[in-house]
N, C-alpha and C positions, 0 to 999 in steps of 0.2 A: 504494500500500500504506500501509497505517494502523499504526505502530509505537508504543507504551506503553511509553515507559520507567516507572518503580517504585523508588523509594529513598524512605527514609523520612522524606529531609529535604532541601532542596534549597540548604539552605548551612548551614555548619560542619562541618568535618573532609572528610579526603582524597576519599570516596565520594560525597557530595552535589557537592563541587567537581568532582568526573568526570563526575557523570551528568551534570550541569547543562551541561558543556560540550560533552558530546556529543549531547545534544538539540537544542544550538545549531548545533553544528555540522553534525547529519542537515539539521535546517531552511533554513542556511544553502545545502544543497547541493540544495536538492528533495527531500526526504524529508519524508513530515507525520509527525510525530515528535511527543508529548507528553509531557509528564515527570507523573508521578502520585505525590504525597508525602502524609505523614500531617502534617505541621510543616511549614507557608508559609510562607517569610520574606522574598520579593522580590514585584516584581510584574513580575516578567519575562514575557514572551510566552510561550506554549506551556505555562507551568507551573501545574498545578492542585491544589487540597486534595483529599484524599477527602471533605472534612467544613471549615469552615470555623466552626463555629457554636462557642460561649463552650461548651455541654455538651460536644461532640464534645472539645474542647480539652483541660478536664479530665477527662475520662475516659481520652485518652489520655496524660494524665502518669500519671495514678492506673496503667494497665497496667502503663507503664514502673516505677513505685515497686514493685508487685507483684509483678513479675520480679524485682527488686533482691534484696525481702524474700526472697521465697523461697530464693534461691540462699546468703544469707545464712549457714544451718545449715551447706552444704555448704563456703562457700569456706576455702580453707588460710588465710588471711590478706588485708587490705584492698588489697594489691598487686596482687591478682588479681580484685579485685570487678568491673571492665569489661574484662577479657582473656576472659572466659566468657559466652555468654549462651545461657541452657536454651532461650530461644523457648517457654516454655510457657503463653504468654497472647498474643493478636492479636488483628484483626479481621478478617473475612470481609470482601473485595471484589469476591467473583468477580461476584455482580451489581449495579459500580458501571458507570453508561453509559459510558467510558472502558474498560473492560474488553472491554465485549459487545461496543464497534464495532470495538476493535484488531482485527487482524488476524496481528500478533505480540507476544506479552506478554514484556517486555525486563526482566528482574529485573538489582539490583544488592545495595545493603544492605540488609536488612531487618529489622532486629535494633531490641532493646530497647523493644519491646511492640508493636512494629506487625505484623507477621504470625509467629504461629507456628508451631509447626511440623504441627499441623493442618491451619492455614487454604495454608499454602504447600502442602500433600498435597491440599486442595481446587481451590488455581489449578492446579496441577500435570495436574488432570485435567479442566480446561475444553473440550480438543479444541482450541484451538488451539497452534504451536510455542512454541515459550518458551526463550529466549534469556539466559544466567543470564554477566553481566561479574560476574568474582572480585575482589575489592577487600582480600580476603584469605583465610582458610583456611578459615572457620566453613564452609562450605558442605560439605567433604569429613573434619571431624571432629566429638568428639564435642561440641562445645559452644564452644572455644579459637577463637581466632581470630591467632592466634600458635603454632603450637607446639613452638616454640624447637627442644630438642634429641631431644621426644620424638618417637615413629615407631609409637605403637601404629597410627594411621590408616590406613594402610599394609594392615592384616588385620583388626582391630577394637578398636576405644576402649576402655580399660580401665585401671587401674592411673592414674589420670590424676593430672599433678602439681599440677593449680592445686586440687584437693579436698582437703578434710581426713581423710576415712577416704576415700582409694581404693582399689579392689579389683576383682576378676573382674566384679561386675554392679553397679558403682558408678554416678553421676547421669552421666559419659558414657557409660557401654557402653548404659544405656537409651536414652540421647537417641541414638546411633548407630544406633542399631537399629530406631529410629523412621523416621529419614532413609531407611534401608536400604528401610525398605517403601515409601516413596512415592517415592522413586528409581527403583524396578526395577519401577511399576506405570507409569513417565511417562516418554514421548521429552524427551532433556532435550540444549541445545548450550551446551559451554561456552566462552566466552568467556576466555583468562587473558592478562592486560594483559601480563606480563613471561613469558620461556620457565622462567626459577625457577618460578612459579609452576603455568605448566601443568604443567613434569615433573610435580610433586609432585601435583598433581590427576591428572593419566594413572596414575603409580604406586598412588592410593590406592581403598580397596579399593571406597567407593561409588561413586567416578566412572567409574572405568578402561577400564567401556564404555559412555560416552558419545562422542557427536563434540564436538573439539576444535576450537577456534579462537586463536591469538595476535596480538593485536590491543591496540594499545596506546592509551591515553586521548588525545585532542587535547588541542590547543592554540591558541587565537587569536594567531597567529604576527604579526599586524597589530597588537596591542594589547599583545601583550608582546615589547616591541622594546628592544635599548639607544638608551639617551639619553644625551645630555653629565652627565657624570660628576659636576663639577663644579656644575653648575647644579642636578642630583638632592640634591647635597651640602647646597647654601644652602637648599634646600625644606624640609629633614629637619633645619637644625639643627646637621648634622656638621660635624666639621672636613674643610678642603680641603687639609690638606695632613698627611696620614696615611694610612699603608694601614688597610684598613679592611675586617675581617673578618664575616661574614656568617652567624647561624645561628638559624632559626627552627622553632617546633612548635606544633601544638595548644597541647601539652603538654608543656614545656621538661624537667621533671621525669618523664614516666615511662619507668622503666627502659629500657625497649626503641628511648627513642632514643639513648642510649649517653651520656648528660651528663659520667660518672665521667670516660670518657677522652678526652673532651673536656678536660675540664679538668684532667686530669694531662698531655694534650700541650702545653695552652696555658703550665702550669709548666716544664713541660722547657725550652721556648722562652724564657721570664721567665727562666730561669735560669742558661741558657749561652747565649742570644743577644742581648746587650745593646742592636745592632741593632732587632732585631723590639721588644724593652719600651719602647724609646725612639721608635719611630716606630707604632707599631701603635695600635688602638682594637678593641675589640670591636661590633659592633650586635646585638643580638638582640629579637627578636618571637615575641610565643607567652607564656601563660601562664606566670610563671616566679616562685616563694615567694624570699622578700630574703634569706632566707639562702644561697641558690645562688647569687646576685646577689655574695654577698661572697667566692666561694668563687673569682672571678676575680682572675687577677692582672693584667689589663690593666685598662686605664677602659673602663666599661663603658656605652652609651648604648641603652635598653631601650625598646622600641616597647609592648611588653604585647600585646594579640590585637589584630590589623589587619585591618580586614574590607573594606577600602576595596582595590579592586584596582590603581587611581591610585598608592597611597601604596605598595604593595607592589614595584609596577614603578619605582620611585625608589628603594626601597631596594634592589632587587636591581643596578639600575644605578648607583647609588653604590658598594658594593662593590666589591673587587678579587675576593673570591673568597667563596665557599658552603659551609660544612663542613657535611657530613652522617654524624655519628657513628652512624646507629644500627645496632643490632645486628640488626634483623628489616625486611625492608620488602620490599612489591612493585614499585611503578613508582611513587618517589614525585611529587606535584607539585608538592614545591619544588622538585627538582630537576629538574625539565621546564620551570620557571618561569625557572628561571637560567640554566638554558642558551638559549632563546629569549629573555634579555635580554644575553648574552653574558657572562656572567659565572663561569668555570670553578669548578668542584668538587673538593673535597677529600672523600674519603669511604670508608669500608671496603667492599670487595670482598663483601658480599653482596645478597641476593636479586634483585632485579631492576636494580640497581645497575651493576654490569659491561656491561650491555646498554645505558647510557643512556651512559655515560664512559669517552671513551678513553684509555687512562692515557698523561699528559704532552703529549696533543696539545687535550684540551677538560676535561684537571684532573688529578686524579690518586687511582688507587687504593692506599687504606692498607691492610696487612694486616687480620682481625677480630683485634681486641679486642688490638691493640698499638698504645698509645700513643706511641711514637718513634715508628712511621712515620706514625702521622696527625700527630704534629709535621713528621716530615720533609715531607710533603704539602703542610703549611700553611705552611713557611718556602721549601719549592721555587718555591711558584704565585704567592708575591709577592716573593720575591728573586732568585729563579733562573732563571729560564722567561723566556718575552717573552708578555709577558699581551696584549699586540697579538693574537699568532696565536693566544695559547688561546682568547679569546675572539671571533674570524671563525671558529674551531673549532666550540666552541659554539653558536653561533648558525646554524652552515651544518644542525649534525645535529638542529638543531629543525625546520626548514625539510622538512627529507631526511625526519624519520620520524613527527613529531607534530602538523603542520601540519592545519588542519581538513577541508581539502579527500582529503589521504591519508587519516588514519582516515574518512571518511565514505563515500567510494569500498569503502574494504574490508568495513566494513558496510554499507551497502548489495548488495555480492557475495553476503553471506550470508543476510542478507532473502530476497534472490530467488531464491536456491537450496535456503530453508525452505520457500518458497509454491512452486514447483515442485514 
């Protein structure tokens, strides 16, 4: 069988780093699997442009800038300018040779000008199955790809908070309504990495009768392994003889990975635990502007965006421990990252989060959006706990649930019971 995966990019951010590993990993296990992107940026095997040519390139930035614009009139404010995207501009692939020979078209992200929501109503109706991994929400609302605390999705998009005039038949209730018809003309199976995520796709109103799958991203459990600690240290620069705290993003700064109580836990700590200020160091990686930078009260050793997978598995294995503040997430891959290098987590009890950490045995879960207990989390997992067994903890449920050979078995199960 001939599988197509489709993202629109095959490195930077969480969904290009998913697809790509699970291409790897189908092919690794006998699957012919190709990944199909509109932005090349490796030359890895199996991976290809839709277009590779200097026009194709600009035309597809220009899409991307045209989506921007447009949404423009609509957004509440610049906080929300990439939490939305209308999909009102793409390209037609249904007859790229990669498409006509699949045999299953495997959608993942396809946002910010590479298919809209047109041309996705055109693949939708190829005849072949089509296989759609959730990587976050946009597929079951009206345009959000987070959507926090609201619940219109559930019955239909409307009233939406990231617009500036929202209302009854505002730019999501259209864009829903849009998905609505090419939804309920197309056999569609979905894929939801974390069960946060499927509930919320089963409960909402486009999806709910579709077939479900939960299945979560791999992992090359061979390449993200812990290493001596100390040796990872001298590589990086760090000091050897500090704990030494772990917290990376994209995007250090957007709201939705919780920076705020990050760094009032890390104060509470500076504050009353002379201990932790006196021995501790912070590491961080991911884009992050120098005034966040000051806004810590430990010394702070800053990696900036790490794209090198080498240097990432050193710095997770230098660490003592992983905080993951954020307030929205599905199955992240840092933290699938840290735990297949042994290195336990600190993190608030949402979305697909509780599924990946067991609290106190592979890190530990903070309440949302209370800063003492993600201090408490963060002074448990390096002064309290025996980071020995959190971390054979760790390392054991990467093995048990994320390992390439698991995920690829389980898709593969549902390949063959699409083609049946």
């Amino acid at each position: 069988m001939k599988i197509l995966q489709i993202n629109k990019t095959d490195a930077g951010g969480g969904a290009a780093v998913a697809a790509n590993r699970l291409n790897r990993a189908l092919r690794r296990n006998g699957v012919e699997s190709k990944l199909l992107v509109q932005d090349l940026h490796s030359n890895e095997e199996g991976v290809y442009p839709v277009d590779n040519s200097y026009l194709f390139r600009k035309k597809a930035f220009a899409r991307f800038a045209w989506e921007r614009l447009t949404f423009l009139p609509y957004e509440r404010n610049a906080s929300v300018r990439f939490a939305f995207s209308p999909a009102n501009t793409g390209i037609d692939i249904t007859q790229h040779p990669l498409v006509l020979e699949a045999d299953i078209i495997h959608l993942h992200w396809i946002n910010q000008g590479f298919l809209s929501i047109e041309t996705l109503g055109k693949l939708l109706k190829c005849g072949k199955p089509i296989v759609w991994t959730q990587h976050d929400m946009w597929s079951f609302t009206g345009g959000c790809h987070y959507a926090g605390t609201c619940l219109e999705f559930l019955e239909f998009c409307s009233y939406c908070p990231f617009l500036r005039k929202s209302g009854k038949k505002d730019l999501s209730a259209r864009i829903f309504a849009q998905k609505r018809k090419i939804y309920n003309e197309s056999p569609l199976s979905i894929v939801a990495c974390s069960k946060w995520l499927r509930t919320l796709s089963q409960e909402s109103k486009l999806l709910r009768r579709k077939d479900f799958y939960n299945i979560p991203n791999p992992i090359d459990t061979g390449f993200y392994e812990p290493r001596n600690k100390q040796e990872a240290r001298k590589r990086l620069g760090l000091p050897e003889d500090k704990r030494l705290v772990l917290f990376g993003a994209a995007n250090v700064n957007d709201p939705r990975k919780g920076m705020r109580y990050f760094i009032e836990a890390l104060n509470i700590l500076a504050e009353n635990f002379p201990v932790v200020k006196d021995n501790t160091e912070l590491v961080v990686f991911g884009k992050m502007n120098a005034e966040t930078q000051k806004l810590f009260p430990f010394k702070t050793n800053s990696f900036k965006f790490v794209s090198d997978p080498d240097v990432l598995v050193d710095l997770y294995s230098a660490a003592d421990n992983y905080v993951l503040p954020s307030l929205q997430d599905n199955l992240p891959n840092t933290v699938m990252e840290s735990l297949a290098c042994g290195t336990p987590i600190v993190g608030f009890s949402i979305g697909g989060v509780p599924e990946m950490i067991t609290h106190k045995e592979s890190g530990y879960l903070a309440e949302v959006k209370n800063s003492l207990s993600l201090a408490t989390g963060i002074y448990e997992t390096l002064f309290v706990s025996n980071l020995e067994q959190l971390s054979k903890n760790a390392r054991q449920k990467a093995i048990d649930c994320y390992s390439e050979e698991v995920v690829a078995n389980q898709y593969k199960a549902v390949y063959e019971s699409l083609l049946k």
